[in-house]
Backbone as CSV, one residue per row, in Angstrom:
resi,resn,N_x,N_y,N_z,CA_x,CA_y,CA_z,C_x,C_y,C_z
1,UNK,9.417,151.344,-49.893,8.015,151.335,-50.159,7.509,149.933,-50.419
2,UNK,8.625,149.066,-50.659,7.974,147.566,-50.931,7.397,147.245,-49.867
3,UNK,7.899,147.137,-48.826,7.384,146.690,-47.455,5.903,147.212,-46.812
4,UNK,5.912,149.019,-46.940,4.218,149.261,-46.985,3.844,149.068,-47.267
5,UNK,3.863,148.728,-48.975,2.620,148.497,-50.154,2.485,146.863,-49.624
6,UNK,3.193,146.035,-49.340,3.258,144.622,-49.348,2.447,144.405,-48.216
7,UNK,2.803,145.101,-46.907,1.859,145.277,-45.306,0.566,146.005,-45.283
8,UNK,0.450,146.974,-46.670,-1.329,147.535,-46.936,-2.082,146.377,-47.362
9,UNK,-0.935,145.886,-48.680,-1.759,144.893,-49.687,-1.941,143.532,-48.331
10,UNK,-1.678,143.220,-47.562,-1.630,142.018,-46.579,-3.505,142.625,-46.155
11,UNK,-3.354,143.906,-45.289,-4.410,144.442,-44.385,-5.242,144.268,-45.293
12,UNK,-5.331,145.230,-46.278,-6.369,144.587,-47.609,-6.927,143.450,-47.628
13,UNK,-6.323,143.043,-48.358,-7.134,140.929,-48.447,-7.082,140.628,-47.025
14,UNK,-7.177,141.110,-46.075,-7.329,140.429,-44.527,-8.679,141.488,-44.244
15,UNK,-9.072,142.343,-44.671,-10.153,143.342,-44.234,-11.134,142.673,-45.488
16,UNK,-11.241,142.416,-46.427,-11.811,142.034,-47.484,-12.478,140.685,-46.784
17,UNK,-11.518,139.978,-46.300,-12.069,138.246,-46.177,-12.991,138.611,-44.518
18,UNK,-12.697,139.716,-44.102,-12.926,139.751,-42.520,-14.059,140.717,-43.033
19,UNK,-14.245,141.564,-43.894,-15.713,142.201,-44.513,-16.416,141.414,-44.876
20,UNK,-16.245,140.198,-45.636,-16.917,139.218,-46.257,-17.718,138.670,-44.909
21,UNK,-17.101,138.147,-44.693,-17.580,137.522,-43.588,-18.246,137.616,-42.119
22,UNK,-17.666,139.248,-41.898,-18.273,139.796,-40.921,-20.229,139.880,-42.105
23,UNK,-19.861,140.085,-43.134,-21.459,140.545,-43.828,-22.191,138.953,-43.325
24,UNK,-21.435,137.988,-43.626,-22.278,136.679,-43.664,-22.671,136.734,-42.710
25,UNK,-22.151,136.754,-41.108,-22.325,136.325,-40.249,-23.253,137.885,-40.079
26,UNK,-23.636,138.873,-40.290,-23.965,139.850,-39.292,-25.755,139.281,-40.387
27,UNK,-25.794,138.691,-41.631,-27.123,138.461,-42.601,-27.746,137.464,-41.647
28,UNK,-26.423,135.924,-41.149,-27.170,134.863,-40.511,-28.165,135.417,-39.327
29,UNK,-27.136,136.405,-38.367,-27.769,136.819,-37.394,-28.864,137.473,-37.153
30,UNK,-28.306,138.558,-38.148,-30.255,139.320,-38.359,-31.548,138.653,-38.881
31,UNK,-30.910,137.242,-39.787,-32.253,136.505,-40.620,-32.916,135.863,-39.319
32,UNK,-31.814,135.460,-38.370,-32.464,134.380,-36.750,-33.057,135.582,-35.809
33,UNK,-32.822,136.699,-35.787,-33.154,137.708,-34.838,-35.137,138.202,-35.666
34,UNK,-34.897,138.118,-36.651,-35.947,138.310,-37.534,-37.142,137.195,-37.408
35,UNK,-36.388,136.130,-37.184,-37.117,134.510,-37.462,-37.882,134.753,-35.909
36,UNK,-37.296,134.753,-34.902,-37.396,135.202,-33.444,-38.594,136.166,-33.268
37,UNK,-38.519,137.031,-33.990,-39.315,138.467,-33.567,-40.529,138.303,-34.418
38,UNK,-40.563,137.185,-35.175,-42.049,137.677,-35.755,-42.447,136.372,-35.371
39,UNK,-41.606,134.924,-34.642,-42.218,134.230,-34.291,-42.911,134.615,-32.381
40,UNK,-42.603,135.572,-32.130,-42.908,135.631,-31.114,-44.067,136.775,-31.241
41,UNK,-44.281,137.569,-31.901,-45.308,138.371,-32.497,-46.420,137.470,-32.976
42,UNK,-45.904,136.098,-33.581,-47.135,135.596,-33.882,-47.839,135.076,-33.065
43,UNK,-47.471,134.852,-31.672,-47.329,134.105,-30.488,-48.078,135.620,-29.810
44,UNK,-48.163,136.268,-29.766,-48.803,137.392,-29.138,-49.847,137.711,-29.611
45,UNK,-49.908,138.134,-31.379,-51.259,137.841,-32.163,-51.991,136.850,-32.141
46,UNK,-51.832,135.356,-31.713,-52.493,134.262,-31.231,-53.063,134.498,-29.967
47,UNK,-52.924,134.737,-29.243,-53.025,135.003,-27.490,-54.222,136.259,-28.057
48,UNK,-53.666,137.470,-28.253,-54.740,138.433,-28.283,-55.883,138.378,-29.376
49,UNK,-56.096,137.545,-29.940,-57.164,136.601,-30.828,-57.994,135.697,-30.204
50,UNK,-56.711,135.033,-29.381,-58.182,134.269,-28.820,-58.776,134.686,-27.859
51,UNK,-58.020,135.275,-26.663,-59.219,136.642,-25.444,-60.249,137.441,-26.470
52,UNK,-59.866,137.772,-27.764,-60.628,138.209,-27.977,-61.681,137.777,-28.709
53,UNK,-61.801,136.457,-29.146,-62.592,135.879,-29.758,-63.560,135.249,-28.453
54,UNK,-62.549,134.937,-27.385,-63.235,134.870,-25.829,-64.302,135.916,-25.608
55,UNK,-63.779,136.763,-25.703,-64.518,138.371,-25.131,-65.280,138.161,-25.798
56,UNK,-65.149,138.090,-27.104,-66.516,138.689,-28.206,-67.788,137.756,-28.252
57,UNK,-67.431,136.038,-27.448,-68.211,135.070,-27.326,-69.201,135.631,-26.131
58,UNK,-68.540,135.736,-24.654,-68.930,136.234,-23.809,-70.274,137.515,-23.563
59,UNK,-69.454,138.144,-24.622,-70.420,139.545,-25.225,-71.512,139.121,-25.587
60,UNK,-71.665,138.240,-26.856,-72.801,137.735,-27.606,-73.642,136.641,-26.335
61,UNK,-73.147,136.083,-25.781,-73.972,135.259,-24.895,-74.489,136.112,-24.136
62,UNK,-74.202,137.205,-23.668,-75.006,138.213,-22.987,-75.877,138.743,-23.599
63,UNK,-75.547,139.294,-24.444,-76.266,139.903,-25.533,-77.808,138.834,-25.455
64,UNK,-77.748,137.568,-25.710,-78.757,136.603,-26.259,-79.669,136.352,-24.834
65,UNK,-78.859,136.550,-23.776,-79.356,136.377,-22.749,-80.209,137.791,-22.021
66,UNK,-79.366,138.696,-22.525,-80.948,139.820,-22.075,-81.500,140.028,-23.143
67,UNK,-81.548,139.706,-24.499,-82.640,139.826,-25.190,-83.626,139.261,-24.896
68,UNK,-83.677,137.820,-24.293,-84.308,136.492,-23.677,-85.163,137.213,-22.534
69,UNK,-84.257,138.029,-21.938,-85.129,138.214,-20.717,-85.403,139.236,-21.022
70,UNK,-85.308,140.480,-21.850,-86.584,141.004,-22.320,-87.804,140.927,-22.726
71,UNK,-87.985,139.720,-23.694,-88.648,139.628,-24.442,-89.727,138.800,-23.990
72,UNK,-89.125,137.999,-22.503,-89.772,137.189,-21.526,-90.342,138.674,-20.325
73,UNK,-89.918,139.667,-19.944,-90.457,140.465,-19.744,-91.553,141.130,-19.984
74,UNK,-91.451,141.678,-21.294,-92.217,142.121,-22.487,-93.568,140.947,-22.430
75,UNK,-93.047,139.921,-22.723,-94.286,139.101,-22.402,-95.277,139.010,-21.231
76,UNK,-94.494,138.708,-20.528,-95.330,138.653,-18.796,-95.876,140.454,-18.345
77,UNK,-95.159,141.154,-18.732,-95.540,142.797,-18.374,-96.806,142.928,-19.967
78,UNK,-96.458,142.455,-20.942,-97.893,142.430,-21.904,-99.006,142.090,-21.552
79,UNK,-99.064,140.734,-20.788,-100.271,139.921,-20.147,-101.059,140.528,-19.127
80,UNK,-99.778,140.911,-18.248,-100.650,141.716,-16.950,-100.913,143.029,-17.521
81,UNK,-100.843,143.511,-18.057,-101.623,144.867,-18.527,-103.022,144.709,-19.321
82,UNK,-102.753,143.412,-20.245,-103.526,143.088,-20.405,-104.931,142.317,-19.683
83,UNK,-104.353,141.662,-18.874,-105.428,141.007,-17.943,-106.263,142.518,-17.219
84,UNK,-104.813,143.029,-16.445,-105.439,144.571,-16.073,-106.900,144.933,-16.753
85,UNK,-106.455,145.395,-18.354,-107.319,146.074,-18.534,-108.669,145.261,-18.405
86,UNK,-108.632,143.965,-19.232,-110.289,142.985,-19.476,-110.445,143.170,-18.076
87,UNK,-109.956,143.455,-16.469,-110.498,143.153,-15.508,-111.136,144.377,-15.436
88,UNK,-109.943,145.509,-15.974,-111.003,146.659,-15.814,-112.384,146.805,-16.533
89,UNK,-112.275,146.742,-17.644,-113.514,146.538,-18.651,-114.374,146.026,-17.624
90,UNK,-114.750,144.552,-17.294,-115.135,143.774,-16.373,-115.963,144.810,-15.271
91,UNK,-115.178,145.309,-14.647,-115.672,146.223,-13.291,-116.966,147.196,-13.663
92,UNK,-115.899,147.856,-14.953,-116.602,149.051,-15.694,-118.531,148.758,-15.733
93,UNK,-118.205,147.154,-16.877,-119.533,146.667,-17.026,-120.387,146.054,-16.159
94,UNK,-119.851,145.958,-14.790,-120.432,145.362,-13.367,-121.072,146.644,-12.912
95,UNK,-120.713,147.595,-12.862,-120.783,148.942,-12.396,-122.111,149.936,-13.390
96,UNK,-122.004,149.512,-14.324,-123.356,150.071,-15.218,-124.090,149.087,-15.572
97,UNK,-124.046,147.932,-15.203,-125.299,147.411,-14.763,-126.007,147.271,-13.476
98,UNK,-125.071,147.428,-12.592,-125.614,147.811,-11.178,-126.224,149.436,-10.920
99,UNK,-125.551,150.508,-11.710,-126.207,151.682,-11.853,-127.733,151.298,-12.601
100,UNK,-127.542,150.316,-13.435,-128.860,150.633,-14.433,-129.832,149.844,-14.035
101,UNK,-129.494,148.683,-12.756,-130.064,147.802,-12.045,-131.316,148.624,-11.151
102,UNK,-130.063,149.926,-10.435,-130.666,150.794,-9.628,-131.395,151.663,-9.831
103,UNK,-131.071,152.355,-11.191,-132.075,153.171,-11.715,-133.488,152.891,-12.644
104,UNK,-132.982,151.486,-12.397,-134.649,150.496,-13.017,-135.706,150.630,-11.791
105,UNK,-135.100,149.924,-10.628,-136.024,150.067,-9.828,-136.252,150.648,-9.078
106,UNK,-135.593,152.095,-9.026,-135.613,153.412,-8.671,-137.020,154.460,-9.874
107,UNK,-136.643,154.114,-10.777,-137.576,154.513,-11.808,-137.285,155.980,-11.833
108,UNK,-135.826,156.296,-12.428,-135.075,157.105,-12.302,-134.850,157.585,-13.931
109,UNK,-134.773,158.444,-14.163,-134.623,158.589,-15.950,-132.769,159.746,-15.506
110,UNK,-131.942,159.005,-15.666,-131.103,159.913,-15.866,-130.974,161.099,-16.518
111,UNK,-131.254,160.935,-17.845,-130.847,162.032,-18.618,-131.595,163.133,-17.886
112,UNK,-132.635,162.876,-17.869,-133.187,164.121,-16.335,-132.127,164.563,-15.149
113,UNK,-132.203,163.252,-14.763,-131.480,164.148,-13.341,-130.357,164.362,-13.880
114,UNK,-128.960,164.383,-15.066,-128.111,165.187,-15.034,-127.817,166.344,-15.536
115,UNK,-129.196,166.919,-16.641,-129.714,167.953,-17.380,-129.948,168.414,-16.222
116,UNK,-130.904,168.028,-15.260,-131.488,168.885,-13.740,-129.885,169.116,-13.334
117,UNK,-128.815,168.202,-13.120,-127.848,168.800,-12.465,-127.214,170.050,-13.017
118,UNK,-127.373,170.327,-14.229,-126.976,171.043,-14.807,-127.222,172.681,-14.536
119,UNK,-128.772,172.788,-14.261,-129.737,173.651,-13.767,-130.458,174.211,-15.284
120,UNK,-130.429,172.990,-15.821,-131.819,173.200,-17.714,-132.333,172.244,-16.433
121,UNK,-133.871,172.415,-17.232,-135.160,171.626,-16.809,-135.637,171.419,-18.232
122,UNK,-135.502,170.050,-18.464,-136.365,169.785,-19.759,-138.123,169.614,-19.592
């Protein structure tokens, strides 16, 4: 039995120093595999930060740019509706003074003739 116990006790302190060390070396490896993976994650979170700080620039310049041309729309479509109407007004008041031009020297009393259209006779 000297010889087993002496050839366990050998494997022993040879599995001990080869546990030890397999731990060191398997901590170095995972701390560099670790160092690796989040430096390259940060390297991916950089990249998809800045497309997207790209994108989100892109967005807003659009954004500013059809508000612009709305509001330049809005303007020019305000005016001509507006001009529209004073031209209409305009016509309106060309038009009843040329009626009232005509019925001056016609010697025409409206309110007659549209009561007469009516079929009252005042």
């Amino acid at each position: 039995m000297g010889f087993a116990a002496e050839f366990l006790a050998s494997l022993g302190g040879a599995t001990v120093i080869l546990f030890a060390l397999s731990n060191f070396l398997g901590k170095v490896w995972s701390e560099r595999i670790a160092r690796q993976t989040i430096h390259k994650f940060d390297v991916e979170i950089q990249t998809l930060r800045s497309s997207s700080e790209t994108a989100l620039e892109q967005v807003r310049s659009l954004n500013q740019l059809t508000r612009e041309e709305r509001q330049s729309f809005h303007h020019i479509s305000q005016k001509t509706y507006q001009d529209f109407f004073e031209n209409r007004l305009l016509t309106y008041k060309e038009m009843l003074a040329l009626q009232h031009e005509y019925a001056t020297e016609l010697g025409e009393d409206f309110v007659v003739e549209e009561v007469e259209g009516w079929g009252v006779h005042i």
